[in-house]
N, C-alpha and C positions, 0 to 999 in steps of 0.2 A: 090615366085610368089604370087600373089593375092588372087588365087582362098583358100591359107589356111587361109584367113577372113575372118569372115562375114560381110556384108553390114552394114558401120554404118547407122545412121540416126538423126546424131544430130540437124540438121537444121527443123526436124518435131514440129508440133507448140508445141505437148504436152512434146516435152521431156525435156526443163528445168524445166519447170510448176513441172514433176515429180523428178525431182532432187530437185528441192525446197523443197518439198514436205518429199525428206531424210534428205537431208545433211541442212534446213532450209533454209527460203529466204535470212535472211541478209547476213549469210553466205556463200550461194549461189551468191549474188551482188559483196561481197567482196572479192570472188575468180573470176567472168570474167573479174573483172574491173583490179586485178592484173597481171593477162593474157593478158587484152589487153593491160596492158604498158611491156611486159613481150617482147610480137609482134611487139611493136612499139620500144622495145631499149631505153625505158624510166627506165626499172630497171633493175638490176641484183641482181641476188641470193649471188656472193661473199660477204667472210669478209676478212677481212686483206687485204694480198696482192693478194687476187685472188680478190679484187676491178678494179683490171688493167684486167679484162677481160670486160670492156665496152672498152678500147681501143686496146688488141691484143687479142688474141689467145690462151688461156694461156696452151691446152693444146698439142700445136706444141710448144712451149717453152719448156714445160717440158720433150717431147718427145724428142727433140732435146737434152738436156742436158743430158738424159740418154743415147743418142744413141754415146755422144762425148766422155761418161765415157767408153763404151764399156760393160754397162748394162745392155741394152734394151732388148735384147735375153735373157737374165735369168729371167727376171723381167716379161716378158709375158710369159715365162715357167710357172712361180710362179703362174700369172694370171690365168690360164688354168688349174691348178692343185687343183682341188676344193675337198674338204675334210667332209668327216661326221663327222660331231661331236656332241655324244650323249650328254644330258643333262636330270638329273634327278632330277623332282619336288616334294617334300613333301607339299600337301595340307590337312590341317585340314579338311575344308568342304567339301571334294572332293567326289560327293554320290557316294556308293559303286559301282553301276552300270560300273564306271568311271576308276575301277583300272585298270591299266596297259594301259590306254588310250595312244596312240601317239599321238604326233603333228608333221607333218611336217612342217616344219620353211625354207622358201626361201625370200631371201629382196637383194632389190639395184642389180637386174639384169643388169638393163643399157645395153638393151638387144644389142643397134644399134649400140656400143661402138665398138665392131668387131665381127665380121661372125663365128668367130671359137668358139666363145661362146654357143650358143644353142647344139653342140654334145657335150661336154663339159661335159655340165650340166647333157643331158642327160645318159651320162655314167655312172657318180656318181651318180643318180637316181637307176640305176640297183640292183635289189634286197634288197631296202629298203621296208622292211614291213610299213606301219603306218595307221591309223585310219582317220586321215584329213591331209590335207595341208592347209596352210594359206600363204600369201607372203604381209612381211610390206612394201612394196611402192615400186615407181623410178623404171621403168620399162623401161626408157630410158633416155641417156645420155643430150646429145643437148636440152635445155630446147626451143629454139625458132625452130629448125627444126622441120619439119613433124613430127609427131607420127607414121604414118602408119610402116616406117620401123623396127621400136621398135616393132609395134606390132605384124609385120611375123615373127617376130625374138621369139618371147615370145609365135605366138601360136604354133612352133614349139614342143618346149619345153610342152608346155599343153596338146601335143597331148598324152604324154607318162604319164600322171598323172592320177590317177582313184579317184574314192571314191568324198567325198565333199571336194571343194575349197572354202575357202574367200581370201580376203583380202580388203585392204586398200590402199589410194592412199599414195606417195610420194612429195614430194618437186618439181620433175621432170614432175609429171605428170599433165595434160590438163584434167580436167574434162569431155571434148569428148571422153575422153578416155574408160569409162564406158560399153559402147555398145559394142565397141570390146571384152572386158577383161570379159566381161558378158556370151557374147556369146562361148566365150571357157570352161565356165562351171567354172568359179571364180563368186562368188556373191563377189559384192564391199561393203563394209561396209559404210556407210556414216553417222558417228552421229547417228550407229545403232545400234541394237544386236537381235540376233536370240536364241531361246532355243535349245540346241543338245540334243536331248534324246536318253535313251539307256535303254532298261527293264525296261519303266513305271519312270523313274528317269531324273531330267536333272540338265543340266552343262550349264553355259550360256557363251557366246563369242560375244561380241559388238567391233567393230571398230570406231576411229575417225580417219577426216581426218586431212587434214598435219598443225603440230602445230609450226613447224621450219621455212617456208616463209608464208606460204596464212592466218596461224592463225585463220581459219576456223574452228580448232577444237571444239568439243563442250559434252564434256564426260558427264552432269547432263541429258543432250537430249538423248546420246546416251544408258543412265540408266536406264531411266526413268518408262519403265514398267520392269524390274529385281526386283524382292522382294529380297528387302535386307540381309536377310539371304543367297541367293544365292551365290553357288558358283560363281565368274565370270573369263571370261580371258579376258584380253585387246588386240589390235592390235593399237600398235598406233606408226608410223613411225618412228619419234623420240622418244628418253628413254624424254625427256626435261617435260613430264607431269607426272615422276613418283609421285610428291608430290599430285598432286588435286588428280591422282587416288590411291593412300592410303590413302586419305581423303574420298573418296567417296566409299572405301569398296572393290576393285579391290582385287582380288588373287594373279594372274599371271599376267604380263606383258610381250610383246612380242614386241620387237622394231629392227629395225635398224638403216639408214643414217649415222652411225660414219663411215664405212666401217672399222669399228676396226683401225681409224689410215690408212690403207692401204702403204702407204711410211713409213715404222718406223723403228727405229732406232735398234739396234741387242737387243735380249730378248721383242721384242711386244713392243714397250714404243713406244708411239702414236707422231708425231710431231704435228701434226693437228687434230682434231677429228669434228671441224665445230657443235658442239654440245654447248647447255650451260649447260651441268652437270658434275658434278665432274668425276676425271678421270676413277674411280674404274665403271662408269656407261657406259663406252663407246664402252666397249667390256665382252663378257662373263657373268655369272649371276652375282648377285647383289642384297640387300636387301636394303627396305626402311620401317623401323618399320614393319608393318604385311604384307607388300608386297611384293612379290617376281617378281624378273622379270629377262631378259634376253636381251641383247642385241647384236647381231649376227654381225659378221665382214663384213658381204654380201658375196653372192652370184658369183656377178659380181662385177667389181669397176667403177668408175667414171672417167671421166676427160681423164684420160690415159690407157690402160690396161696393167699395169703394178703393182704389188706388190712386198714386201721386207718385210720378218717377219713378216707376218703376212697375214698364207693363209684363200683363200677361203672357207666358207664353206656352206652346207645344211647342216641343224640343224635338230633332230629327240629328241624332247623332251617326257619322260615319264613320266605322271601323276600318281602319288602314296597316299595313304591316310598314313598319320599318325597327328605328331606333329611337324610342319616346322623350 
């Protein structure tokens, strides 16, 4: 119902003026303008053969093909069966303040996808310790339907979260999107970064946003006041920027959108990954010369709820000092 939203307000004069103002203006122009052909059915997000979804439906297609194999009921078990999966970071720079730091790690919820998703999540939530939550992107399925229902669906899920939330937007998501996702006590990163301090020490985490459709990204803006020795952690949707940010001094990275594959083949082996990085990047961690990063199978999936080999999970990564 409604009342678990708060009132957006995107239509008030100042609030893109202050989205400019994060995420940059051009940036800003270059993400309504792909929005409103987004609304009007002048683009689509496919590659390959999910291009055929300016002319069908592609994920009644696909539904349909599983439901003829007599898969579809194990495939939304698989879906629904979301999984913790720890991951441990060796950081050089990481100030002492910082050890044994958690992250929790949520991406590609695709909250509107179906209903049975937010208990779900909430379940596997149960008695995870951690320090923050962060969530890289796509927080709903249907890129030209409403948001609103993505977002009762997602503050559901928010209500059981404590401590500090970021994240970052997705591929999926509408920049209105903000105000909601705001108001449940997530700050959105936009081409930004905030310092976390702990004991007089800090640890920095900056977000961009989506560098897969909108290309609004902008990591040197989102740097820009981090002194360079700092430690830093990334949120950036797609793994597809690990190279500029190992270029620009990045630690950690923190990604999803591959949704690991999601449809794969027996032993995780990805058919699709919708990504342009090699394949060792498109699930699980991964190193790029001094860069560490990670990119998570999601949460929730896309398209269909449906997965094969390759489950769900919330990710709880541990920050450690040493020699990575």
């Amino acid at each position: 119902m409604d009342s678990v939203l708060p009132a957006t307000a995107p239509d008030e004069p100042d609030f893109y003026a202050g989205i400019g103002e994060r995420l940059g203006e051009a940036h800003l122009e270059r993400r309504l303008r792909t929005q409103q052909e987004l609304e009007a059915h002048m683009a689509i997000q496919g590659r390959g053969i999910f291009r055929l979804e300016r002319h069908i439906k592609m994920e009644r297609a696909i539904a349909l093909a599983f439901k003829l194999t007599g898969l579809y009921g194990r495939g939304h078990r698989n879906f629904l069966d979301i999984r913790l999966t720890e991951n441990r970071v060796v950081l050089p720079t990481l100030p002492a303040a910082f050890e044994g730091y958690r992250i929790l790690q949520m991406t590609d919820l695709h909250t509107d996808l179906d209903p049975a998703l937010p208990e779900a999540v909430i379940a596997a939530l149960d008695g995870i310790e951690y320090n923050l939550c962060v969530n890289t992107g796509d927080y709903r399925n249907r890129t030209r339907d409403c948001h609103r229902a993505s977002m009762r669906q997602t503050a559901l899920i928010y209500r059981h979260l404590r401590g500090e939330k970021f994240g970052v937007l997705g591929n999926h998501d509408f920049i209105e999107k903000v105000p909601d996702l705001e108001a449940m006590g997530m700050r959105i990163l936009l081409n930004e970064a905030i310092p976390l301090t702990r004991d007089g020490q800090t640890l920095w985490l900056a977000g961009i946003d989506d560098a897969y459709f909108y290309k609004t990204h902008d990591l040197s803006r989102a740097l820009r006041e981090v002194p360079p020795d700092a430690c830093k952690i990334l949120l950036s949707h797609s793994p597809q920027t690990y190279a500029e940010a190992e270029g620009l001094g990045v630690d950690f990275m923190l990604s999803g959108h591959t949704h690991g594959g999601q449809l794969c083949l027996p032993g995780g082996r990805p058919v699709l990954t919708h990504c342009p990085v090699p394949r060792a990047f498109a699930s699980g961690p991964w190193r790029h010369g001094r860069l560490q990063g990670y990119t998570s199978r999601g949460t929730g999936a896309g398209c269909v709820p449906l997965r094969f080999n390759c489950p769900a999970e919330i990710t709880l990564h541990t920050l450690t000092r040493g020699e990575g």
